[in-house]
N, C-alpha and C positions, 0 to 999 in steps of 0.2 A: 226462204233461205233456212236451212237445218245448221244446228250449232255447232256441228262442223266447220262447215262453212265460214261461220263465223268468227268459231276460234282460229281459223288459219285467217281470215282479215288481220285480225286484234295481232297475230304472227308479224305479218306483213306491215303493220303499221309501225310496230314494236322495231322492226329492224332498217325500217326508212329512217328513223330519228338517228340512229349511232353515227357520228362523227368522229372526226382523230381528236387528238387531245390539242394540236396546236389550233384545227378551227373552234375547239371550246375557249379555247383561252384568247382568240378572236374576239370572244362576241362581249368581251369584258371594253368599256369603252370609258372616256376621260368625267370625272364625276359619276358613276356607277358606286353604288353602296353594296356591297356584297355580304350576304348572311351566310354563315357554313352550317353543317352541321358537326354534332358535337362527336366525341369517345368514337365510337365502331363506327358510326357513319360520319367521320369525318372524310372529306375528299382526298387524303394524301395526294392520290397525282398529279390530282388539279393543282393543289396549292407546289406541289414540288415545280411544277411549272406558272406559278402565275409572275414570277418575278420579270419573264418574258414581256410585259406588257409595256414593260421600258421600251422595248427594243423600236416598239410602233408608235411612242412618242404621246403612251396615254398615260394620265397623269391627276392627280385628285381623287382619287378611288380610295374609298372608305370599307373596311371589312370587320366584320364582327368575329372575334377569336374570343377562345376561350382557356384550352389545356390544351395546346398543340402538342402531341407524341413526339415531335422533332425540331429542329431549329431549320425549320422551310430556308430558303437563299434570299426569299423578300423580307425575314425577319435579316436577313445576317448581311446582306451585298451592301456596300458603303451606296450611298446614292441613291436609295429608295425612299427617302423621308418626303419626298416631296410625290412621289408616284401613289405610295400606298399608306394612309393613315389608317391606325387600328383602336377600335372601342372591344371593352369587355367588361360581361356581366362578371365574369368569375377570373382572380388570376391564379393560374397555372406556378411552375417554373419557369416556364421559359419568358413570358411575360411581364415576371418580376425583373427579369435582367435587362428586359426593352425600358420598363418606367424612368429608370434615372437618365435614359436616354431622351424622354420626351416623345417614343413612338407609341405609344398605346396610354388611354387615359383611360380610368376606370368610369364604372357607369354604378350608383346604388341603387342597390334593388332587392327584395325580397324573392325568392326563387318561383314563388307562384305568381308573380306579377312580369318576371323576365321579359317576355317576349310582349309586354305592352309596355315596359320602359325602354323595348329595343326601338318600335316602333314611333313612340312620342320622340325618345334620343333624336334617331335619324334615321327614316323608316327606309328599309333594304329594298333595292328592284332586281337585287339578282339572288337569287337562293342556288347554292351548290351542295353537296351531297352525295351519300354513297348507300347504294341499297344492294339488297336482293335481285335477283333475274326474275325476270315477270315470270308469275306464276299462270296456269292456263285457264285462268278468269282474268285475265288482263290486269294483274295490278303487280307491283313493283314492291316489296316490303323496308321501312324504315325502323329495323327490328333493333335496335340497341337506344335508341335517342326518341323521345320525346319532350324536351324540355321546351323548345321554340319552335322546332323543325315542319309542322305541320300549318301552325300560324306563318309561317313565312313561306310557304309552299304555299296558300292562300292568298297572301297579298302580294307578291312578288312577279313580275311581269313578265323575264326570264327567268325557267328553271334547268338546272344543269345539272342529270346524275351519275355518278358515276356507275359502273357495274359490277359487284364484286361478290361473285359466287362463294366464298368463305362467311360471308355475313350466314348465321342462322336464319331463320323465321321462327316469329314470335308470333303469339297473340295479342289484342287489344284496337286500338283505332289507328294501328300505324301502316296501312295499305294505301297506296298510294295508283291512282287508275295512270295506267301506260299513254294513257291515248292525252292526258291532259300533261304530259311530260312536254317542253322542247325539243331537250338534245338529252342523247346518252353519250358515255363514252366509255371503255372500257377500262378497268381501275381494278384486275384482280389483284389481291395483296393480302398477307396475315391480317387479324382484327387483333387493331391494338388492344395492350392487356394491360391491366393496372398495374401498378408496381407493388410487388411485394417487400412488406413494412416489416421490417425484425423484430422481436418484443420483447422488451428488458425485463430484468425480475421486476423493479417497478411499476412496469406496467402490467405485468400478471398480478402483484398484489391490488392493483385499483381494480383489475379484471373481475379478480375474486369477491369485493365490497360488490362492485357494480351487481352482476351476475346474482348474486343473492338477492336483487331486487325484482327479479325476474319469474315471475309462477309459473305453472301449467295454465294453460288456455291466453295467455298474455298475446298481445299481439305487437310485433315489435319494430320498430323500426333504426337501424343501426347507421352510423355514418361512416367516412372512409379513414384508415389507419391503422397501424397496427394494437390500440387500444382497443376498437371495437371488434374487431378481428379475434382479439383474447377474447372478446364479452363472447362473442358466438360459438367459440372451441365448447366454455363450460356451458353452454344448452343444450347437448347431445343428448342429454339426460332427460331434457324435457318432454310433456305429454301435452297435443295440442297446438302450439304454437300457429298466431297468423302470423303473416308480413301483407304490413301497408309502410310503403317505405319509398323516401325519392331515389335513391341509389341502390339498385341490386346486385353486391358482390360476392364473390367468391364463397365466403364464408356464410352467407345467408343461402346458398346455393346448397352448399354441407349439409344444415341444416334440412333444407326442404327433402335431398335425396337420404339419409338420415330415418327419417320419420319422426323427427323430434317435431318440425312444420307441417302441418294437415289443414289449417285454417278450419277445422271444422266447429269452431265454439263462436267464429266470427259475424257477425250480425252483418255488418256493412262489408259485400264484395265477399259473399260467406264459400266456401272453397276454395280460393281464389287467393294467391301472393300478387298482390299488387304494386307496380312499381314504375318510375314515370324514367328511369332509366338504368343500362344493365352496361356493368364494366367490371371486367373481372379475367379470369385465368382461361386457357382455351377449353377448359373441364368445365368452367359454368356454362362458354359461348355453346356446345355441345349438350348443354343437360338443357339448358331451355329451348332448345331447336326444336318447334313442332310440339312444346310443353302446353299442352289446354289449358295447367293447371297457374300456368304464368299468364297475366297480364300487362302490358304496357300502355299507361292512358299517360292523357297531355299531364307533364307538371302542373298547370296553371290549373287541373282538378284534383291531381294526387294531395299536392303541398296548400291545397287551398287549407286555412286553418280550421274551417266551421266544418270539411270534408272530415281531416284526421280528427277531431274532438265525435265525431259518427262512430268510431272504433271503440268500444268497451274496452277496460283492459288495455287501453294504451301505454308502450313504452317507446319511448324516445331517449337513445343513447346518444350524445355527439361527445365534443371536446370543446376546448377551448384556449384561447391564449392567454388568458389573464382574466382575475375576479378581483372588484374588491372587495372590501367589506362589510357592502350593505346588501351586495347581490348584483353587481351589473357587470355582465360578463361584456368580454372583448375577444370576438375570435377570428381579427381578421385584417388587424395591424399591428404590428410593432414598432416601437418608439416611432408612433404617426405614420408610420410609411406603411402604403396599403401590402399586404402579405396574399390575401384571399379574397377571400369574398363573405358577404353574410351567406350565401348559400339559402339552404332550406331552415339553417342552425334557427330563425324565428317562428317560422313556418310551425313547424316539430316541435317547439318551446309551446307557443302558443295551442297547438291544438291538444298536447298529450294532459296541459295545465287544464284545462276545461274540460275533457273525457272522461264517462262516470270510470272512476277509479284509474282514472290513468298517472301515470308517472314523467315526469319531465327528469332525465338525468345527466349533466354536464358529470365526465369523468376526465380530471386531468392530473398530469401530477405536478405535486407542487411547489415545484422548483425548474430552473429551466440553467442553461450554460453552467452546465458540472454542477449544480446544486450551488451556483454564487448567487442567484436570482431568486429571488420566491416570487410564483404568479398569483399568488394573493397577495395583494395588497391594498393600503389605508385607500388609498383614491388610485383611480385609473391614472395609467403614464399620458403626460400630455398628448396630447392629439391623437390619443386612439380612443375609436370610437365604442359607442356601444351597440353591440349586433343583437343582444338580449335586456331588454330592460326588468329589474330586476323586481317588477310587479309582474313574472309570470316566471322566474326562478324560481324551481320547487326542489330538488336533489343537487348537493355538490359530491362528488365523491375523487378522495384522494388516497394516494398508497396509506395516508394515517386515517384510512375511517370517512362516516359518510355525514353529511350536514344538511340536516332538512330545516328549509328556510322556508317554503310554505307556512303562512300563518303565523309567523314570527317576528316579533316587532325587531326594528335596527338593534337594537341592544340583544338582543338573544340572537339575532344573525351573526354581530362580530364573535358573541361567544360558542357561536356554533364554528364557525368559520377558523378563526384563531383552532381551535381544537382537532383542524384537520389537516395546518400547517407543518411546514416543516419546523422541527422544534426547536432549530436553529434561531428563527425570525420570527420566533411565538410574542418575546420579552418585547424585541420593537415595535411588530404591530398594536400590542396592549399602549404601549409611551406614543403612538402614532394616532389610535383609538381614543385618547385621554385627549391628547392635543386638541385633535378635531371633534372633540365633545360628540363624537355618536357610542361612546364605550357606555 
Protein backbone atom coordinates (compact mmCIF):
# COMPACT_ATOMS: atom_id res chain seq x y z
CA UNK A 1 0.00 0.00 0.00
CA UNK A 2 1.61 3.56 -1.12
CA UNK A 3 1.07 6.62 1.22
CA UNK A 4 -1.38 7.60 -0.73
CA UNK A 5 -3.33 5.28 0.08
CA UNK A 6 -2.94 5.65 3.33
CA UNK A 7 -3.46 9.12 3.74
CA UNK A 8 -6.90 8.74 2.19
CA UNK A 9 -7.63 5.78 4.96
CA UNK A 10 -6.41 8.12 7.91
CA UNK A 11 -9.11 10.71 5.54
CA UNK A 12 -11.70 8.02 5.89
CA UNK A 13 -11.27 7.20 9.43
CA UNK A 14 -11.05 10.92 10.42
CA UNK A 15 -14.57 11.45 9.05
CA UNK A 16 -16.36 8.26 10.27
CA UNK A 17 -15.74 9.66 14.02
CA UNK A 18 -17.78 13.24 13.39
CA UNK A 19 -21.02 13.10 15.16
CA UNK A 20 -23.62 16.11 15.77
CA UNK A 21 -23.25 17.76 18.87
CA UNK A 22 -26.56 16.41 20.43
CA UNK A 23 -25.18 12.62 20.08
CA UNK A 24 -21.85 14.16 21.80
CA UNK A 25 -23.61 15.49 24.56
CA UNK A 26 -25.34 11.80 24.50
CA UNK A 27 -22.44 10.03 25.50
CA UNK A 28 -22.07 12.07 28.87
CA UNK A 29 -23.80 9.75 31.31
CA UNK A 30 -24.93 9.90 35.30
CA UNK A 31 -21.68 9.93 37.53
CA UNK A 32 -19.23 10.75 34.54
CA UNK A 33 -16.22 13.12 35.65
CA UNK A 34 -15.63 15.26 32.79
CA UNK A 35 -12.10 17.30 32.21
CA UNK A 36 -12.30 20.32 29.51
CA UNK A 37 -9.74 21.85 28.11
CA UNK A 38 -8.57 25.17 29.04
CA UNK A 39 -8.39 29.25 27.05
CA UNK A 40 -8.46 28.29 22.97
CA UNK A 41 -9.20 24.75 23.34
CA UNK A 42 -11.76 25.06 25.56
CA UNK A 43 -15.05 23.31 23.99
CA UNK A 44 -17.65 26.22 23.89
CA UNK A 45 -20.27 24.23 22.00
CA UNK A 46 -20.11 21.39 24.00
CA UNK A 47 -20.36 23.08 27.16
CA UNK A 48 -23.11 25.69 25.56
CA UNK A 49 -24.95 22.45 25.22
CA UNK A 50 -24.28 20.18 28.11
CA UNK A 51 -26.92 21.63 30.33
CA UNK A 52 -29.01 19.19 27.97
CA UNK A 53 -28.11 16.30 30.05
CA UNK A 54 -31.05 17.19 32.45
CA UNK A 55 -33.28 16.66 29.91
CA UNK A 56 -32.30 12.55 29.79
CA UNK A 57 -32.56 12.38 33.53
CA UNK A 58 -28.43 12.15 34.04
CA UNK A 59 -27.44 13.41 37.02
CA UNK A 60 -24.02 13.35 39.42
CA UNK A 61 -21.62 14.50 36.71
CA UNK A 62 -18.56 16.17 37.99
CA UNK A 63 -16.51 18.57 35.57
CA UNK A 64 -13.34 20.26 35.97
CA UNK A 65 -13.59 24.19 34.91
CA UNK A 66 -11.28 26.67 35.04
CA UNK A 67 -11.67 30.45 33.21
CA UNK A 68 -14.87 29.71 31.34
CA UNK A 69 -14.99 32.94 28.50
CA UNK A 70 -18.90 32.70 29.20
CA UNK A 71 -21.62 32.02 31.77
CA UNK A 72 -22.37 28.41 29.87
CA UNK A 73 -26.61 27.77 30.92
CA UNK A 74 -25.25 24.75 33.33
CA UNK A 75 -23.42 27.49 35.24
CA UNK A 76 -26.53 29.78 35.32
CA UNK A 77 -30.20 27.26 34.79
CA UNK A 78 -31.69 27.13 38.33
CA UNK A 79 -31.83 23.28 38.87
CA UNK A 80 -28.52 22.11 38.01
CA UNK A 81 -26.83 21.61 41.43
CA UNK A 82 -27.67 18.39 41.68
CA UNK A 83 -26.95 17.40 37.67
CA UNK A 84 -23.52 18.91 37.28
CA UNK A 85 -20.92 19.60 40.34
CA UNK A 86 -17.86 21.62 39.49
CA UNK A 87 -13.96 21.31 40.83
CA UNK A 88 -11.14 23.81 39.74
CA UNK A 89 -7.61 24.22 39.87
CA UNK A 90 -7.79 27.96 39.03
CA UNK A 91 -10.68 30.42 39.51
CA UNK A 92 -11.72 32.59 36.88
CA UNK A 93 -14.62 35.30 37.22
CA UNK A 94 -17.07 33.55 36.59
CA UNK A 95 -16.33 31.01 39.12
CA UNK A 96 -15.95 33.26 41.74
CA UNK A 97 -19.83 34.11 41.49
CA UNK A 98 -20.65 30.17 41.64
CA UNK A 99 -18.50 29.79 45.08
CA UNK A 100 -20.77 31.59 47.54
CA UNK A 101 -23.26 29.64 45.76
CA UNK A 102 -21.75 26.20 46.81
CA UNK A 103 -21.39 25.01 42.89
CA UNK A 104 -17.76 24.81 42.42
CA UNK A 105 -15.15 24.00 45.30
CA UNK A 106 -11.58 24.77 44.77
CA UNK A 107 -8.82 22.20 44.50
CA UNK A 108 -4.84 23.40 45.89
CA UNK A 109 -2.48 22.91 43.81
CA UNK A 110 0.85 24.24 42.40
CA UNK A 111 0.55 24.65 38.42
CA UNK A 112 3.15 22.03 37.61
CA UNK A 113 1.44 19.46 39.68
CA UNK A 114 -2.29 20.24 38.25
CA UNK A 115 -3.24 17.54 36.42
CA UNK A 116 -1.96 15.05 39.20
CA UNK A 117 -4.01 16.80 41.96
CA UNK A 118 -6.86 16.61 39.19
CA UNK A 119 -6.41 13.08 39.01
CA UNK A 120 -5.82 12.00 42.94
CA UNK A 121 -9.08 14.77 43.39
CA UNK A 122 -11.33 12.72 41.10
CA UNK A 123 -9.74 11.28 38.26
CA UNK A 124 -11.81 12.38 34.87
CA UNK A 125 -13.30 9.48 32.15
CA UNK A 126 -14.48 11.89 29.91
CA UNK A 127 -11.76 14.55 28.31
CA UNK A 128 -13.65 17.21 25.93
CA UNK A 129 -11.71 19.68 23.89
CA UNK A 130 -11.29 21.69 20.92
CA UNK A 131 -8.46 21.54 18.31
CA UNK A 132 -7.15 21.90 14.89
CA UNK A 133 -8.51 19.79 11.68
CA UNK A 134 -6.30 16.95 11.18
CA UNK A 135 -3.35 17.77 9.56
CA UNK A 136 -2.18 15.08 6.54
CA UNK A 137 -0.21 12.94 8.93
CA UNK A 138 -3.25 12.18 10.87
CA UNK A 139 -2.97 14.22 13.91
CA UNK A 140 -5.47 16.76 15.25
CA UNK A 141 -3.41 19.93 17.13
CA UNK A 142 -4.15 21.05 20.79
CA UNK A 143 -2.29 24.29 19.99
CA UNK A 144 -3.28 26.88 22.79
CA UNK A 145 -3.33 24.51 26.10
CA UNK A 146 -1.01 22.45 27.57
CA UNK A 147 -1.62 22.59 31.22
CA UNK A 148 -3.55 19.02 31.88
CA UNK A 149 -5.03 18.51 28.39
CA UNK A 150 -2.59 15.75 27.22
CA UNK A 151 -2.53 13.96 30.71
CA UNK A 152 -6.22 13.64 30.56
CA UNK A 153 -6.37 12.67 26.82
CA UNK A 154 -4.21 9.67 28.23
CA UNK A 155 -6.04 8.49 31.04
CA UNK A 156 -9.46 9.18 29.98
CA UNK A 157 -11.80 6.47 28.49
CA UNK A 158 -13.97 8.91 26.37
CA UNK A 159 -12.52 11.54 24.38
CA UNK A 160 -14.63 14.26 22.68
CA UNK A 161 -13.01 17.02 20.21
CA UNK A 162 -14.37 19.59 18.98
CA UNK A 163 -13.37 21.02 15.40
CA UNK A 164 -12.41 24.47 15.08
CA UNK A 165 -10.55 25.56 12.06
CA UNK A 166 -9.75 29.21 13.61
CA UNK A 167 -7.37 27.51 16.25
CA UNK A 168 -3.59 28.16 14.93
CA UNK A 169 -1.04 25.25 14.86
CA UNK A 170 1.67 25.48 17.04
CA UNK A 171 4.64 23.56 17.90
CA UNK A 172 5.84 21.24 20.80
CA UNK A 173 4.11 17.88 22.03
CA UNK A 174 0.58 19.02 21.50
CA UNK A 175 -0.41 16.68 18.36
CA UNK A 176 -2.75 14.67 19.06
CA UNK A 177 -3.13 11.08 16.58
CA UNK A 178 -7.01 11.16 14.79
CA UNK A 179 -7.22 7.48 14.87
CA UNK A 180 -7.02 7.34 18.81
CA UNK A 181 -9.80 10.14 19.05
CA UNK A 182 -13.64 8.71 19.76
CA UNK A 183 -15.87 11.37 18.48
CA UNK A 184 -15.38 14.65 16.59
CA UNK A 185 -17.86 17.29 16.37
CA UNK A 186 -17.77 20.37 14.66
CA UNK A 187 -17.21 23.52 16.87
CA UNK A 188 -16.02 26.26 14.38
CA UNK A 189 -15.99 29.66 16.55
CA UNK A 190 -13.49 32.85 17.31
CA UNK A 191 -10.55 31.72 19.77
CA UNK A 192 -11.09 33.25 22.90
CA UNK A 193 -8.85 36.21 23.58
CA UNK A 194 -7.83 37.55 26.82
CA UNK A 195 -8.98 40.52 28.16
CA UNK A 196 -7.46 43.51 27.80
CA UNK A 197 -6.14 45.14 31.13
CA UNK A 198 -6.02 49.25 31.23
CA UNK A 199 -2.85 50.51 32.99
CA UNK A 200 -2.93 53.38 35.47
CA UNK A 201 0.02 55.84 36.02
CA UNK A 202 0.65 53.60 39.03
CA UNK A 203 1.12 50.84 37.36
CA UNK A 204 3.57 52.32 34.65
CA UNK A 205 5.52 53.63 37.68
CA UNK A 206 6.01 49.92 39.18
CA UNK A 207 6.47 49.09 35.48
CA UNK A 208 9.26 51.46 35.20
CA UNK A 209 11.29 49.99 38.92
CA UNK A 210 10.20 46.49 37.69
CA UNK A 211 11.62 46.76 33.90
CA UNK A 212 14.99 48.19 35.16
CA UNK A 213 15.55 44.94 36.55
CA UNK A 214 15.50 43.49 33.30
CA UNK A 215 19.08 43.04 31.04
CA UNK A 216 20.05 42.04 27.76
CA UNK A 217 20.20 38.38 27.34
CA UNK A 218 17.58 37.80 30.55
CA UNK A 219 15.25 35.30 30.00
CA UNK A 220 11.88 36.14 31.21
CA UNK A 221 8.93 35.05 32.16
CA UNK A 222 5.90 37.35 32.65
CA UNK A 223 2.31 36.82 34.23
CA UNK A 224 -1.21 38.05 33.13
CA UNK A 225 -2.44 41.78 33.79
CA UNK A 226 -2.06 44.77 32.88
CA UNK A 227 1.23 45.34 35.25
CA UNK A 228 3.22 42.88 33.41
CA UNK A 229 1.81 44.00 30.20
CA UNK A 230 3.50 47.53 31.19
CA UNK A 231 6.74 45.33 32.25
CA UNK A 232 6.95 44.10 28.31
CA UNK A 233 6.08 47.64 26.45
CA UNK A 234 9.50 48.98 28.13
CA UNK A 235 11.67 45.69 26.64
CA UNK A 236 11.35 46.83 23.16
CA UNK A 237 14.66 48.16 23.77
CA UNK A 238 16.07 45.00 24.64
CA UNK A 239 18.97 42.85 23.01
CA UNK A 240 18.64 39.10 23.31
CA UNK A 241 15.80 38.40 25.32
CA UNK A 242 14.47 34.44 25.95
CA UNK A 243 10.98 33.48 27.11
CA UNK A 244 10.41 30.27 29.27
CA UNK A 245 7.09 31.15 30.61
CA UNK A 246 3.67 29.26 31.68
CA UNK A 247 1.48 31.88 29.93
CA UNK A 248 2.23 33.22 26.34
CA UNK A 249 0.52 36.70 25.95
CA UNK A 250 0.10 39.27 23.82
CA UNK A 251 2.54 41.31 24.97
CA UNK A 252 5.36 38.70 25.06
CA UNK A 253 4.28 38.11 21.48
CA UNK A 254 5.30 42.11 20.71
CA UNK A 255 8.27 41.31 22.05
CA UNK A 256 9.36 38.03 20.04
CA UNK A 257 8.05 39.82 16.55
CA UNK A 258 10.02 43.17 17.84
CA UNK A 259 13.44 41.42 17.99
CA UNK A 260 13.96 42.46 21.39
CA UNK A 261 13.15 38.18 21.99
CA UNK A 262 15.82 35.79 19.89
CA UNK A 263 16.47 33.32 22.83
CA UNK A 264 19.77 33.13 21.50
CA UNK A 265 21.96 33.55 24.81
CA UNK A 266 19.68 30.72 26.16
CA UNK A 267 21.31 27.54 27.29
CA UNK A 268 18.20 25.45 28.17
CA UNK A 269 15.36 25.27 25.01
CA UNK A 270 18.23 27.63 23.35
CA UNK A 271 16.14 29.43 20.16
CA UNK A 272 13.22 28.52 21.31
CA UNK A 273 10.16 30.80 23.48
CA UNK A 274 8.88 28.24 25.50
CA UNK A 275 5.57 28.18 26.99
CA UNK A 276 3.17 25.55 28.39
CA UNK A 277 0.24 27.82 27.25
CA UNK A 278 -0.81 30.75 24.72
CA UNK A 279 -3.93 33.27 25.36
CA UNK A 280 -3.86 36.45 23.96
CA UNK A 281 -5.29 38.93 21.13
CA UNK A 282 -6.12 37.31 17.53
CA UNK A 283 -2.39 39.18 16.49
CA UNK A 284 -0.69 36.65 18.86
CA UNK A 285 -3.24 33.60 17.87
CA UNK A 286 -1.85 34.51 14.13
CA UNK A 287 2.06 35.27 14.89
CA UNK A 288 2.47 31.68 16.40
CA UNK A 289 0.55 29.84 13.69
CA UNK A 290 3.09 27.53 12.05
CA UNK A 291 5.83 29.72 14.49
CA UNK A 292 9.13 26.89 14.64
CA UNK A 293 10.31 29.38 16.82
CA UNK A 294 7.45 28.79 19.55
CA UNK A 295 7.07 25.90 21.61
CA UNK A 296 4.33 24.44 23.66
CA UNK A 297 5.33 21.58 26.18
CA UNK A 298 3.12 20.11 29.21
CA UNK A 299 3.05 22.55 32.14
CA UNK A 300 3.95 19.82 34.60
CA UNK A 301 7.64 20.26 32.45
CA UNK A 302 7.46 24.08 31.61
CA UNK A 303 6.50 25.13 35.66
CA UNK A 304 8.50 22.27 36.98
CA UNK A 305 10.77 24.37 39.51
CA UNK A 306 14.16 22.37 39.06
CA UNK A 307 13.18 22.93 34.88
CA UNK A 308 12.95 26.95 35.24
CA UNK A 309 16.15 27.24 37.94
CA UNK A 310 17.98 25.28 34.15
CA UNK A 311 17.46 29.12 32.64
CA UNK A 312 20.46 31.35 33.28
CA UNK A 313 19.38 34.80 33.74
CA UNK A 314 15.98 34.02 34.96
CA UNK A 315 13.16 36.60 35.37
CA UNK A 316 10.09 35.94 36.89
CA UNK A 317 7.57 38.82 37.03
CA UNK A 318 4.02 38.11 38.55
CA UNK A 319 1.88 40.13 41.22
CA UNK A 320 0.26 39.74 44.12
CA UNK A 321 -2.50 40.39 46.47
CA UNK A 322 -1.05 41.24 49.72
CA UNK A 323 2.55 40.97 51.49
CA UNK A 324 3.50 41.11 54.85
CA UNK A 325 6.18 42.11 56.40
CA UNK A 326 8.38 39.41 56.73
CA UNK A 327 7.92 38.21 53.08
CA UNK A 328 4.94 36.05 52.67
CA UNK A 329 3.07 36.86 49.90
CA UNK A 330 -0.68 36.15 49.28
CA UNK A 331 -2.00 36.07 45.64
CA UNK A 332 -4.99 34.40 45.59
CA UNK A 333 -7.57 35.29 48.53
CA UNK A 334 -9.03 37.92 49.92
CA UNK A 335 -10.37 38.57 53.36
CA UNK A 336 -10.23 34.27 53.23
CA UNK A 337 -12.36 33.85 50.24
CA UNK A 338 -10.48 32.05 47.55
CA UNK A 339 -10.12 34.93 44.51
CA UNK A 340 -7.53 32.83 42.16
CA UNK A 341 -5.52 30.32 42.23
CA UNK A 342 -1.67 29.82 43.20
CA UNK A 343 -1.26 29.40 39.57
CA UNK A 344 2.37 28.95 38.45
CA UNK A 345 2.95 32.25 41.09
CA UNK A 346 5.32 29.37 43.25
CA UNK A 347 6.39 27.37 40.49
CA UNK A 348 8.28 31.00 38.91
CA UNK A 349 9.08 32.05 42.71
CA UNK A 350 10.91 28.99 43.24
CA UNK A 351 12.76 28.27 40.11
CA UNK A 352 13.87 32.13 39.19
CA UNK A 353 15.14 32.09 43.39
CA UNK A 354 17.62 29.10 42.66
CA UNK A 355 18.69 30.12 38.75
CA UNK A 356 22.49 31.29 38.41
CA UNK A 357 21.51 34.94 38.49
CA UNK A 358 17.98 34.73 38.31
CA UNK A 359 15.48 37.21 39.70
CA UNK A 360 12.24 36.44 41.41
CA UNK A 361 10.13 39.77 41.15
CA UNK A 362 6.47 40.21 42.92
CA UNK A 363 5.37 43.72 41.42
CA UNK A 364 2.40 45.26 43.00
CA UNK A 365 1.08 48.24 44.12
CA UNK A 366 0.55 49.23 47.25
CA UNK A 367 -2.52 50.00 48.10
CA UNK A 368 -5.69 48.42 46.90
CA UNK A 369 -9.82 50.15 47.20
CA UNK A 370 -8.81 53.90 46.21
CA UNK A 371 -5.72 53.83 48.23
CA UNK A 372 -7.81 53.07 51.84
CA UNK A 373 -6.00 49.67 52.00
CA UNK A 374 -2.29 49.08 51.95
CA UNK A 375 -1.34 45.44 50.65
CA UNK A 376 1.65 45.43 52.87
CA UNK A 377 0.93 44.55 55.87
CA UNK A 378 2.23 43.61 59.74
CA UNK A 379 0.50 39.90 59.32
CA UNK A 380 -1.50 38.39 56.46
CA UNK A 381 -5.45 39.08 56.84
CA UNK A 382 -6.96 36.04 58.35
CA UNK A 383 -7.58 33.17 56.40
CA UNK A 384 -5.68 34.11 53.41
CA UNK A 385 -3.30 31.91 52.50
CA UNK A 386 0.28 31.95 51.56
CA UNK A 387 0.87 31.12 47.74
CA UNK A 388 4.76 32.33 48.24
CA UNK A 389 6.52 31.55 51.31
CA UNK A 390 8.77 33.96 52.15
CA UNK A 391 12.06 31.81 52.13
CA UNK A 392 12.13 32.16 48.46
CA UNK A 393 10.90 35.96 48.19
CA UNK A 394 13.74 37.70 46.62
CA UNK A 395 12.22 41.30 44.81
CA UNK A 396 9.04 43.36 46.04
CA UNK A 397 8.51 46.21 43.80
CA UNK A 398 5.99 49.02 44.25
CA UNK A 399 5.05 52.46 42.49
CA UNK A 400 7.63 53.85 45.77
CA UNK A 401 10.67 51.84 44.88
CA UNK A 402 12.01 48.26 44.96
CA UNK A 403 12.83 45.95 48.24
CA UNK A 404 15.10 43.19 48.03
CA UNK A 405 14.51 40.78 50.62
CA UNK A 406 17.03 38.06 49.50
CA UNK A 407 19.39 37.49 52.12
CA UNK A 408 18.00 39.80 54.64
CA UNK A 409 17.21 39.01 58.10
CA UNK A 410 13.14 39.93 59.38
CA UNK A 411 14.32 43.29 60.60
CA UNK A 412 15.97 44.75 57.37
CA UNK A 413 12.78 43.07 55.36
CA UNK A 414 10.27 45.33 57.47
CA UNK A 415 12.74 48.16 56.76
CA UNK A 416 12.95 47.26 53.31
CA UNK A 417 9.29 46.79 52.98
CA UNK A 418 7.91 49.87 55.08
CA UNK A 419 10.10 51.83 52.57
CA UNK A 420 8.22 50.77 49.62
CA UNK A 421 4.75 51.47 51.28
CA UNK A 422 2.41 53.81 50.81
CA UNK A 423 3.51 56.63 52.97
CA UNK A 424 0.29 56.93 54.17
CA UNK A 425 0.48 53.61 56.33
CA UNK A 426 4.38 53.87 56.83
CA UNK A 427 3.90 55.42 60.66
CA UNK A 428 1.22 52.20 61.48
CA UNK A 429 3.11 49.51 60.02
CA UNK A 430 6.53 50.73 62.14
CA UNK A 431 3.60 50.80 65.78
CA UNK A 432 2.34 47.36 64.18
CA UNK A 433 6.17 46.15 63.55
CA UNK A 434 7.06 47.22 67.42
CA UNK A 435 3.95 45.65 68.65
CA UNK A 436 4.69 42.32 67.02
CA UNK A 437 8.48 42.57 68.00
CA UNK A 438 9.80 41.57 64.25
CA UNK A 439 10.75 45.68 63.78
Amino acid sequence: MDVFNKEEIKNRIYDSKFISMSEAIAQIKTGDVIAVAAYGNEPVEFLRHLHEIRDRGVHDVTIWLANPPEDYPFLTLDGMEDVISILSIFYGPGLRKLHAAGRVSFVPNNLHSCSAAMIETKRPNVFVGAVTPMDRFGYVCMSSSQQFELEMFDICETVILEINPNLPYTSGTNRISAEKVNFFVDGERSVSNSPIYPKTPVQEAIADYAADLIHDGDCIQLGIGGMPDAVAERLVDRHDLGIYTEMLGSAMGKLMACGAVNNSRKLFHRNRSVAAFAWGSKELYEYINDNPMIELLPVSYVNDPFNIARNENMVSVNTALEIDLTGQICSETIAGKQYSGTGGAWDFAYGAFHAKNGRGIIALQSTAKSGTISRIVPQLTAGNVVSIPRNIVDIVVTEYGVAHLRGKSVRQRVQELIAVSHPDFRSELRREAERLQIW
